[in-house]
BADREN-205226 format. One record per atom (N, C-alpha, C): residue in one letter; x, y, z. Coordinates in pm, whole numbers, plus 50000, padded with zeros to 5 digits. Atoms other than C-alpha are relative to their C-alpha. Layout:
<recs>
AXYZ...
</recs>
This chain:
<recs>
X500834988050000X500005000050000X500875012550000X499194988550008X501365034349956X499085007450057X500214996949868X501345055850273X500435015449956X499004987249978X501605094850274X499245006950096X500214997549907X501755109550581X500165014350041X499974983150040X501675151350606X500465002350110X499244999649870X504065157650916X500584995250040X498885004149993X507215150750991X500634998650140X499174999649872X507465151751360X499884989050051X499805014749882X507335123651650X498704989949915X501345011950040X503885109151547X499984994049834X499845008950122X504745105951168X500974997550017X498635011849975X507815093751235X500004988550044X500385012849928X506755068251430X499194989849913X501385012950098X503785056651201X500704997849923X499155000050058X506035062850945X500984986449988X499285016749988X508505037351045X499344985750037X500905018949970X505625007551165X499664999249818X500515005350109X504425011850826X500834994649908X499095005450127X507495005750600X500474989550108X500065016849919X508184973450899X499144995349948X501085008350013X505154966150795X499914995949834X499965007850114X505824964050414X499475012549888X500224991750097X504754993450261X500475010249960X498954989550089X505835022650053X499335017050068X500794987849935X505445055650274X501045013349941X499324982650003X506295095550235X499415001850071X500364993249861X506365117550484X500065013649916X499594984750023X505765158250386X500085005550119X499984995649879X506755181650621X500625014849906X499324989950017X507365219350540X501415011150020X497894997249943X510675224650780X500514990049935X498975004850022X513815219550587X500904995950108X499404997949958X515365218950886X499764982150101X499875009449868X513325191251073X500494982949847X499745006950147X513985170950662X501174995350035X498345003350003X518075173650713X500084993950109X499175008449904X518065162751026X499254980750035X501025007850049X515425130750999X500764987549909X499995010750075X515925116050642X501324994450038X498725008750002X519785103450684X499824990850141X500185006649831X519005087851043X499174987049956X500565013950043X518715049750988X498964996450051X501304999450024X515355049451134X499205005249882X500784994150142X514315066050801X500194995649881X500025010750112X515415038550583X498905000149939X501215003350061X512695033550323X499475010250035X500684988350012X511205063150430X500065011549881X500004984450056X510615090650170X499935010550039X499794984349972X511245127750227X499655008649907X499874989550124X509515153450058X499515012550082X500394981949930X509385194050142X499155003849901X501104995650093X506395209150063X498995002350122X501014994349951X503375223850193X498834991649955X500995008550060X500865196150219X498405003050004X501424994050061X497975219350202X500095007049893X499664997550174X498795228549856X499534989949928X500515007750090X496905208349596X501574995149922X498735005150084X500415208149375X500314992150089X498835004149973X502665196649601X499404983950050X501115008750020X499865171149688X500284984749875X500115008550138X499415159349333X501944997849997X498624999550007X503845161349331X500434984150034X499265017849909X504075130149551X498934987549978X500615011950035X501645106749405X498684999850095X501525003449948X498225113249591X499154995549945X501325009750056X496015099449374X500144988149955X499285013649976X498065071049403X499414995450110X499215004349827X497905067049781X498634989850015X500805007549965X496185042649924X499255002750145X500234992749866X495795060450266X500585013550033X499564989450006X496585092850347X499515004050164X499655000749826X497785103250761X500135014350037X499874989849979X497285137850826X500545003850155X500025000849821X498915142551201X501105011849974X499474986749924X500595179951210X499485002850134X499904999949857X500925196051529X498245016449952X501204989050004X497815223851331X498494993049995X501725007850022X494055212451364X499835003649854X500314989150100X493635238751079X500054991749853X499185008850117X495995219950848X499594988349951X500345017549989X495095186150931X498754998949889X501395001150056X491335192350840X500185006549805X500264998450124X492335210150491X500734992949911X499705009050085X494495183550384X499424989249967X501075013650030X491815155550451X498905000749895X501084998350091X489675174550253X500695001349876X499145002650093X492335177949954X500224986049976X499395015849994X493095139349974X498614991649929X500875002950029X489285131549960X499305006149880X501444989850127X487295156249747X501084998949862X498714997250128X490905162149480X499874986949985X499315010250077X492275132249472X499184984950055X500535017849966X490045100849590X500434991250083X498665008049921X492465089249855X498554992250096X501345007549891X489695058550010X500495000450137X500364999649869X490815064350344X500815011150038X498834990149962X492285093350508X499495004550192X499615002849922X493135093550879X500465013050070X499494986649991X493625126751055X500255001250163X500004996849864X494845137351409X499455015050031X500744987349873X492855164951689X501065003150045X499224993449873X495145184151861X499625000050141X500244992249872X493215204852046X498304988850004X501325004549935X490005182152201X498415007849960X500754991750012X487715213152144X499394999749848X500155004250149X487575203651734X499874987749980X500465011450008X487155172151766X498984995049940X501585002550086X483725174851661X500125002749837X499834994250121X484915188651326X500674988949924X499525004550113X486625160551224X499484988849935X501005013350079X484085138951011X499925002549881X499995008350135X483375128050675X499685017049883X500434989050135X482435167350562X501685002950005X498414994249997X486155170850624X500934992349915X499225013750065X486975139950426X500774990050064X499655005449909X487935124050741X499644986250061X501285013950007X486895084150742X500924997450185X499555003649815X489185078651116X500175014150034X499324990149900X489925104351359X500584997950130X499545003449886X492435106151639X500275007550079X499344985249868X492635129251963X500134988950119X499545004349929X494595115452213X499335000050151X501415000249861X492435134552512X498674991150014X501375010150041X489495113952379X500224984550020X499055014850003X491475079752336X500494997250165X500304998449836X492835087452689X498524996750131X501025003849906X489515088252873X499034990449961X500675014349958X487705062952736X501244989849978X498885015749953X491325034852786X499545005250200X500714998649845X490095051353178X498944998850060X501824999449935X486565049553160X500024980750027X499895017249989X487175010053073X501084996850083X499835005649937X489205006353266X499674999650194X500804995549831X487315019453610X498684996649958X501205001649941X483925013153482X499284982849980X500605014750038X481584978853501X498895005049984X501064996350044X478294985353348X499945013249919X499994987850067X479035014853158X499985000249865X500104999850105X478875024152802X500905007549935X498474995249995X482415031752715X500115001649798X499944998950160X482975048152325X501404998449990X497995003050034X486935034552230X500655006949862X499904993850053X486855047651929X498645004349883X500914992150135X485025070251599X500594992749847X499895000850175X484825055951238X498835002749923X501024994250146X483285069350909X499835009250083X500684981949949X483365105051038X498955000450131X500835000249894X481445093151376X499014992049942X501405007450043X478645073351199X500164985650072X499405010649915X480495044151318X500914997450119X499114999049889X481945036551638X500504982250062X499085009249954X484055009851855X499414999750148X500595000249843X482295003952235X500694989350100X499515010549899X483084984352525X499364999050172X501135002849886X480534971252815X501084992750087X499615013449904X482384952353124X498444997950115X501315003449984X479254935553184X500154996150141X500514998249874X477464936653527X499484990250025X500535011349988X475994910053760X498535003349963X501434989550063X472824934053646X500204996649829X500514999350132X472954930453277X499244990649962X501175005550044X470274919553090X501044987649889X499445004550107X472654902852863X501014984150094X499335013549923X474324875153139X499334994350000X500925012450042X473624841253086X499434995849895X500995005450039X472534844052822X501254999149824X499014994850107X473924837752420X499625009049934X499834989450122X474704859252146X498845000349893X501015000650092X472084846951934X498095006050058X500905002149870X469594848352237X499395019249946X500544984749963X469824888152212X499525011649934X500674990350091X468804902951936X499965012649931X499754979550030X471084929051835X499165003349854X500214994850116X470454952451558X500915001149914X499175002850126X471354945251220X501465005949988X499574991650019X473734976851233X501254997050134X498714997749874X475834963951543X499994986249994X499285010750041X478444936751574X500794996850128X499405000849848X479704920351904X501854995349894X498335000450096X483854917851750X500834987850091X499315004949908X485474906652081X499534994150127X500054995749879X485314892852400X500834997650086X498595004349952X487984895552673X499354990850159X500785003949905X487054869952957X501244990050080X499585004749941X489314863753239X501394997449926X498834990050070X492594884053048X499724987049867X499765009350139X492114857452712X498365009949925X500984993750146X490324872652368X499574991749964X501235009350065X487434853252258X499525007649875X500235001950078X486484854351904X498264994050018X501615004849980X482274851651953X499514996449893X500705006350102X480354831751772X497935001750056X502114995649993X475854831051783X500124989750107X500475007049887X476284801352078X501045006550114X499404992749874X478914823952298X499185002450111X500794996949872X477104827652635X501025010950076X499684988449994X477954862952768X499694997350154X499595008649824X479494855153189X499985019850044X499534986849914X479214889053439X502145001249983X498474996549987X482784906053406X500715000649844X499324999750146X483024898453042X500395018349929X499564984550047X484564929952879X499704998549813X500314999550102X482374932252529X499965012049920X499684984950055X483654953252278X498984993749827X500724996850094X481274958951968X500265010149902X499854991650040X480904974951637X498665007949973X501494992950067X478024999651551X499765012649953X499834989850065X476715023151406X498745009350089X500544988149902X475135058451529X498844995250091X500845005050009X471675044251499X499604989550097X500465012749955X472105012951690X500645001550133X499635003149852X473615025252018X498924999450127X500954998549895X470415032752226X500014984950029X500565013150046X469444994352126X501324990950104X498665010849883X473024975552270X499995007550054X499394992249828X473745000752569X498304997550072X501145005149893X470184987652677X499854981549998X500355015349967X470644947652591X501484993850051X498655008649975X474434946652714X499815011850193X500094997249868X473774975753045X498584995850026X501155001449972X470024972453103X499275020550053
</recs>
């Protein structure tokens, strides 16, 4: 897959390097020459590409193969930026997934699908719910946002109260639109199937969509 990633500091650097471990063909833009020279020669940046440029610029954009890319990683340290390159990546050039980081918590809400934004990542957000799960039992814990918020990532550590102990998967009747993924039971990952029987303490993480949360946060809390 070919990876371009618009920011050149700690966080694309980092993704940066899992992704070419991982096998694929990445660039990094970053507008400092300065943070470029010191970066590309540093054998962590093997396989890495280097290009200067202003990746809210349509050219410099189209320069490095965006309508190539197969993903596109917007994570500067500007909200501003972030959001007008997701929308360059999507609306210009067709890039099917593009991946953007929040800075500031307060925009957060801004970064969805009118932004061309199919993931979003703010760390303050990511932070409190890895704390909410891990302090709450019966709660209705959001882990993460996909498709611009339409879709999301949940996680119940089910109660000796839920309507949903004892009983199986098939038993409960989700909605079409939501998907039990995982379950972690007694530190081991279970892979659920329609005869899984759902034990108090289980930690059930689900996928769904906007639509279908009232529906599971009432047949997994009660």
């Amino acid at each position: 897959m070919k990876v371009i990633i618009a920011g050149g500091g700690s966080v694309g650097r980092f993704t940066a390097r899992e992704m070419v471990n991982a096998g694929h063909t990445v660039t990094i833009l970053d507008n400092d020459r300065k943070t470029i020279r010191e970066y590309q020669s540093r054998p962590e940046s093997t396989g890495i590409e280097w290009h200067f440029g202003d990746a809210c610029d349509y050219l410099v954009l189209d320069a490095v193969g965006c309508r190539d890319a197969d993903v596109v990683a917007s994570v500067t340290g500007d909200d501003e930026d972030n959001l007008v390159i997701s929308l360059l990546a999507k609306q210009e050039f067709g890039v099917p997934r593009v991946v953007a980081r929040a800075n500031n918590p307060k925009n957060y809400w801004m970064f969805n699908e009118m932004w061309g934004v199919d993931v979003s990542v703010s760390t303050p957000h990511l932070i409190t719910s890895l704390v909410q799960e891990a302090t709450s039992v019966g709660n209705f814990v959001r882990l993460m946002q996909l498709k611009g918020g339409k879709a999301e990532l949940v996680e119940v550590t089910l109660a000796e109260s839920s309507p949903a102990v004892n009983r199986a998967l098939a038993d409960l009747a989700l909605p079409r639109s939501a998907t039990i993924v995982a379950i972690v039971r007694a530190e081991r990952v279970m892979v659920p199937t329609k005869d899984t029987v759902l034990r108090a303490g289980d930690e059930v993480m689900a996928l769904i969509t906007e639509d279908a949360e009232a529906a599971v946060a009432k047949l997994l809390v009660g």
